[in-house]
C-alpha positions in Angstrom: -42.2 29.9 -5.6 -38.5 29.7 -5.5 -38.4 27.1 -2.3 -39.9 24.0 -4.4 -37.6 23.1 -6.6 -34.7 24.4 -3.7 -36.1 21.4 -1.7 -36.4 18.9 -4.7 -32.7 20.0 -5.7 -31.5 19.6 -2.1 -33.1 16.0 -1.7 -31.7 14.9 -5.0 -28.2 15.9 -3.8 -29.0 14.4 -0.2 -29.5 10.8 -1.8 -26.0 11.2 -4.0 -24.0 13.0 -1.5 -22.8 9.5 -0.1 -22.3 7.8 -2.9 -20.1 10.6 -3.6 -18.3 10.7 -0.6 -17.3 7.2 -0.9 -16.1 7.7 -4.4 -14.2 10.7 -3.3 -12.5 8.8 0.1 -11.9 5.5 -2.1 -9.5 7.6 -4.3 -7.8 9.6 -1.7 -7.0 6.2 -0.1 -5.6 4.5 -3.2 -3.5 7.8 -3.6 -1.9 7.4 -0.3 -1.6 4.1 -0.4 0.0 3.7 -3.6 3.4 5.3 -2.8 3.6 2.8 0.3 3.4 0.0 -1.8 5.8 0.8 -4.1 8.6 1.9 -0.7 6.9 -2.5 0.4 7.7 -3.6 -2.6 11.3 -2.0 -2.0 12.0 -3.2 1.3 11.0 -7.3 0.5 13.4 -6.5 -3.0 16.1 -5.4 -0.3 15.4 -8.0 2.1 15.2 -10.9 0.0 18.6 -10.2 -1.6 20.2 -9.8 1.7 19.2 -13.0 2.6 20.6 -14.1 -1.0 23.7 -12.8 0.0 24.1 -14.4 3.7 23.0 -17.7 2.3 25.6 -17.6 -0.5 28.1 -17.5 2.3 29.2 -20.4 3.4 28.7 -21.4 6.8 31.5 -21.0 9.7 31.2 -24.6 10.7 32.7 -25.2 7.5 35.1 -23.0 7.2 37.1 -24.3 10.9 36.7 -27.7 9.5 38.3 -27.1 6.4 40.9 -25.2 8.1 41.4 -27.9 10.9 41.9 -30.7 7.8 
């Protein structure tokens, strides 16, 4: 008597077990990916004030000419 509703209970959690499991991997992949974009986010911060900094420089072109004249 027990084994009917056993069955209907296990096909009920059959059809929702992958709805589930993509639920459950979609989080666990925005949890690992989140600290990754905030160390990206870092590095371009880094990288595009070290190119600030070499472009503020003048050039050496310039400099040898304006210490030939």
């Amino acid at each position: 008597m027990t084994t009917a509703p056993m069955n209907i209970s296990s096909e009920m959690i059959h059809s929702l077990l992958p709805l589930f499991m993509v639920t459950v991997l979609s989080y666990g992949l925005e949890a690992l990916t989140k600290p990754l974009s905030g160390i990206v986010l870092t590095t371009r911060l880094l990288d595009k004030v070290g190119k600030g900094i070499r472009g503020a420089a003048p050039p050496i072109n310039s400099l040898i000419w304006s210490a030939t004249w």
